[in-house]
C-alpha positions as a Markdown table, in Angstrom:
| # | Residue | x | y | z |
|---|---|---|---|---|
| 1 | Unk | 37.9 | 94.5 | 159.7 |
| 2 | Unk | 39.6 | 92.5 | 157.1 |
| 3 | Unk | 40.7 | 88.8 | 157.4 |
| 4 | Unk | 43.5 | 87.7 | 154.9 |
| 5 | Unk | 42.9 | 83.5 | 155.0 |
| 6 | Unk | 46.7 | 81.9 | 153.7 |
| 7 | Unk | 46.5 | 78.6 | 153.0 |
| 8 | Unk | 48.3 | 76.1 | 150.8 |
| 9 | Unk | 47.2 | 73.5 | 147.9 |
| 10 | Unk | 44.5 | 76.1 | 146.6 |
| 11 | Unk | 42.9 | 75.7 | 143.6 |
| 12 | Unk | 44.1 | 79.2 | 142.5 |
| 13 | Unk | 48.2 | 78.4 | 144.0 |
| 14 | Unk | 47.9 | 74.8 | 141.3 |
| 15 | Unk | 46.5 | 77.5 | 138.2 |
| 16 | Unk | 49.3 | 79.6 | 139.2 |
| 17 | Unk | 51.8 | 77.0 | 138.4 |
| 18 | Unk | 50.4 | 75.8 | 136.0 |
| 19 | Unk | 50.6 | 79.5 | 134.1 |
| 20 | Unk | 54.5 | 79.4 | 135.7 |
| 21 | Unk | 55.1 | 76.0 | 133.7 |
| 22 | Unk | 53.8 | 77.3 | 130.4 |
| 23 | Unk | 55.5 | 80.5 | 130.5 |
| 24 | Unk | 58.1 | 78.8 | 131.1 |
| 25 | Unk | 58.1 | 75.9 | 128.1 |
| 26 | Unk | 57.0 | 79.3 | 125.8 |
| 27 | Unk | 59.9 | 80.9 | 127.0 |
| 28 | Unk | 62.3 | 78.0 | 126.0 |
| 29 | Unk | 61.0 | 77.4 | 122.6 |
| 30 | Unk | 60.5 | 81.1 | 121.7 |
| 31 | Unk | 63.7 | 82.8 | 122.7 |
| 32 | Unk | 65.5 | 86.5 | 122.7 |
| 33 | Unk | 66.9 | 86.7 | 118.8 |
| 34 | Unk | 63.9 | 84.6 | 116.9 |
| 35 | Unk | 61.7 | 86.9 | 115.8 |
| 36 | Unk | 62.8 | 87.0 | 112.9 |
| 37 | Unk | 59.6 | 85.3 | 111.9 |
| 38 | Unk | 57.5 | 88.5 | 111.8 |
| 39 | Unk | 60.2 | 89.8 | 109.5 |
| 40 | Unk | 59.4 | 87.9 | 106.6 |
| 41 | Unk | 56.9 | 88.6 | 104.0 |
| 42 | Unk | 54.7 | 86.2 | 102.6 |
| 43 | Unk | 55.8 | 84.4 | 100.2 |
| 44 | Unk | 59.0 | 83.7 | 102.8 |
| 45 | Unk | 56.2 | 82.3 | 105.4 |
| 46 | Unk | 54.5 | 80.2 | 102.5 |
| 47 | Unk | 58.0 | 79.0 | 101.7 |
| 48 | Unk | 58.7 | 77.7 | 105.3 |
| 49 | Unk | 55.2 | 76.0 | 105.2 |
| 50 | Unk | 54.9 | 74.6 | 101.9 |
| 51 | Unk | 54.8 | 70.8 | 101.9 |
| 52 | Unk | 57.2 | 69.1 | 99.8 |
């Protein structure tokens, strides 16, 4: 026998949104078309980075 238990306000259902909500905010501030990062060689990267 096998008992499935459904219930709400788990501590598992608030993790899951929370994953939802980052995936999410990643998927806003990393979109389709900028990976152009991992294109560049290194001196381009240090360029972006140096402090001015």
């Amino acid at each position: 026998m096998v008992y499935r238990l459904i219930t709400t306000g788990t501590f598992e259902e608030k993790i899951d949104d929370m994953i939802q909500g980052k995936k999410e905010l990643a998927d806003l501030t990393v979109g389709e078309g900028e990976n152009f990062i991992t294109e560049l060689n290194n001196t381009q990267l240090k360029e972006i980075l140096e402090l001015r």
